[in-house]
C-alpha positions in Angstrom: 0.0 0.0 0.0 1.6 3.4 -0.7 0.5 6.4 1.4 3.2 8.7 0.6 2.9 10.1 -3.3 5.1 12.4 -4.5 3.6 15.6 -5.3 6.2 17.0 -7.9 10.2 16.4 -8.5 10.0 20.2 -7.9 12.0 21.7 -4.8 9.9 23.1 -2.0 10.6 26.3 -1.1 11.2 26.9 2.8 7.6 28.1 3.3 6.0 25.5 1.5 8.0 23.3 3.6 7.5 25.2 7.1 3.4 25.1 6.0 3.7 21.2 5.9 5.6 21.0 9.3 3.3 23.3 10.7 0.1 21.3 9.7 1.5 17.9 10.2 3.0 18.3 13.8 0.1 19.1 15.7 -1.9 16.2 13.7 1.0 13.8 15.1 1.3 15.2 18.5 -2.8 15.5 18.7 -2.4 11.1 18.2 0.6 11.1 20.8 -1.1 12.9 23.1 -3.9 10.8 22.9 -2.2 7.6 23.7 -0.3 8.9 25.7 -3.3 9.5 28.1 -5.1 6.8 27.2 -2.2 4.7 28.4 -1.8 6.9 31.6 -2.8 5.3 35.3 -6.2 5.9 35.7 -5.2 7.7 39.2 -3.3 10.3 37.7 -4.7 13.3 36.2 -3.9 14.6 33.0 -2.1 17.6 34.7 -0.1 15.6 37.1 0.8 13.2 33.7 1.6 16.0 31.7 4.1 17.2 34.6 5.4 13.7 34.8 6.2 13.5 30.9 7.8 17.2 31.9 10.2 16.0 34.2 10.9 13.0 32.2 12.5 15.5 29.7 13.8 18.3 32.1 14.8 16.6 35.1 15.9 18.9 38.1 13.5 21.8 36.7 11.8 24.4 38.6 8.3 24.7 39.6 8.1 28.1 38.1 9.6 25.7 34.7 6.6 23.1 35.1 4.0 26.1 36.0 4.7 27.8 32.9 4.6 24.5 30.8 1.6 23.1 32.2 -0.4 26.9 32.0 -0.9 27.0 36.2 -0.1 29.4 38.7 2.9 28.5 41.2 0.6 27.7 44.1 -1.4 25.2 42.1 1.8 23.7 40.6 3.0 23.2 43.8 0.3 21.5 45.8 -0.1 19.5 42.7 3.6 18.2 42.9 3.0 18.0 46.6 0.5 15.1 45.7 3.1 14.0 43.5 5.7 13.6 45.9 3.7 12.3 48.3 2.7 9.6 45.9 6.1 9.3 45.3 6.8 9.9 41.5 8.6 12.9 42.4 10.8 14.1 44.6 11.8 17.5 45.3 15.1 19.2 46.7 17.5 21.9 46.9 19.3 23.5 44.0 22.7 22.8 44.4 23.7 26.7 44.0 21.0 28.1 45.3 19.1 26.3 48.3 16.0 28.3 48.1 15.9 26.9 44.1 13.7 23.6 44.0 14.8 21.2 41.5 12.2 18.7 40.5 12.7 15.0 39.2 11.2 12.0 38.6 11.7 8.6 41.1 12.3 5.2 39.5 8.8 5.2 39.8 7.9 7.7 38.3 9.8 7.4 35.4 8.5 3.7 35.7 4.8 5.1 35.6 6.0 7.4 32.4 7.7 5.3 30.7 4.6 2.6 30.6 2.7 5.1 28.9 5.4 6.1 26.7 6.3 2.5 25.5 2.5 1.8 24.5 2.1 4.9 22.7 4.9 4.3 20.4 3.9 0.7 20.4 0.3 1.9 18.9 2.4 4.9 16.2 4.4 1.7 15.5 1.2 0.1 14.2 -0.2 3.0 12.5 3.4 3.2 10.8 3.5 -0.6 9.6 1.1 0.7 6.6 4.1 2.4 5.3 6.3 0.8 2.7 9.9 0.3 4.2 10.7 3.0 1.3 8.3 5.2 3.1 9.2 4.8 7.0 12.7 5.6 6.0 11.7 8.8 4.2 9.9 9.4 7.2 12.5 8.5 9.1 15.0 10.5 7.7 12.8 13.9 7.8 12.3 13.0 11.6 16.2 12.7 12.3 16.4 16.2 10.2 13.9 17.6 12.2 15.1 16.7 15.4 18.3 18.3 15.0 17.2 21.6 13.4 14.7 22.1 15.9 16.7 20.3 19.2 20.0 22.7 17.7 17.6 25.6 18.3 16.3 24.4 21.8 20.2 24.0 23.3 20.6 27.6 21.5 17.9 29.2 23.9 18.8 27.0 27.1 22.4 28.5 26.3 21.8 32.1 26.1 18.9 32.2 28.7 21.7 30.9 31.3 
């Protein structure tokens, strides 16, 4: 079965590419979030997951880091990591420069609990992706790799400069 036609042999210019990332990411992400949630303990909110899949990515990060990511205010965010710890899929302590800095990460099992929902999410994109000719998944494959550099360059960029 081939999904992926090619439109024309012609070149795309940068903003015909940018228009296709920008209207293919959030259909992608839209599925991952999806299963990601879906594969979530049913205990666990989708706040508190989204905070776990946070600290999964930027261990030792602020609450002020996970408030601004998750869209709450620093008192929510923090009783909300206080269930959190108390449940213990995150622990909380001292920045080692700055004591009155929290640094939040993950415990074993909380990256446990993530990484369950992780695993079956790209389990199920693994499924959806078997449709694809080998031909195909590699061209997809490829522009993924491509991306993630680009895009990850940019991120280390900002982390750099806002230090």
């Amino acid at each position: 079965m081939k999904l992926l036609e090619p439109e024309s042999n012609a070149t795309l210019s940068a903003e015909e590419c940018a228009a296709l990332v920008a209207d293919s990411v959030p259909l992608v992400m839209r599925t991952i979030r999806a299963e990601m949630r879906s594969h979530r303990s049913p205990d666990l909110s989708v706040p508190h997951f989204r905070t776990l899949a946070y600290l999964h990515r930027h261990p030792g990060a602020s609450l002020s880091d996970v408030a601004a990511h998750i869209g709450l205010t620093l008192p929510s965010i923090s009783k909300m990591v206080d269930r959190l710890v108390v449940r213990e899929l995150v622990t909380r302590r001292s920045g080692p420069q700055d004591r009155r800095r929290i640094c939040l990460e993950l415990t074993p099992q909380g990256e446990s609990t993530y990484q369950a929902a992780a695993s079956a999410t790209r389990a199920r994109l693994a499924e959806r992706l078997a449709a694809l000719s080998p031909d195909e998944r590699a061209t997809i494959g490829q522009a993924m790799r491509t991306i993630k550099v680009l895009f990850g360059a940019e991120r280390a960029d900002d982390n750099e400069t806002s230090t």
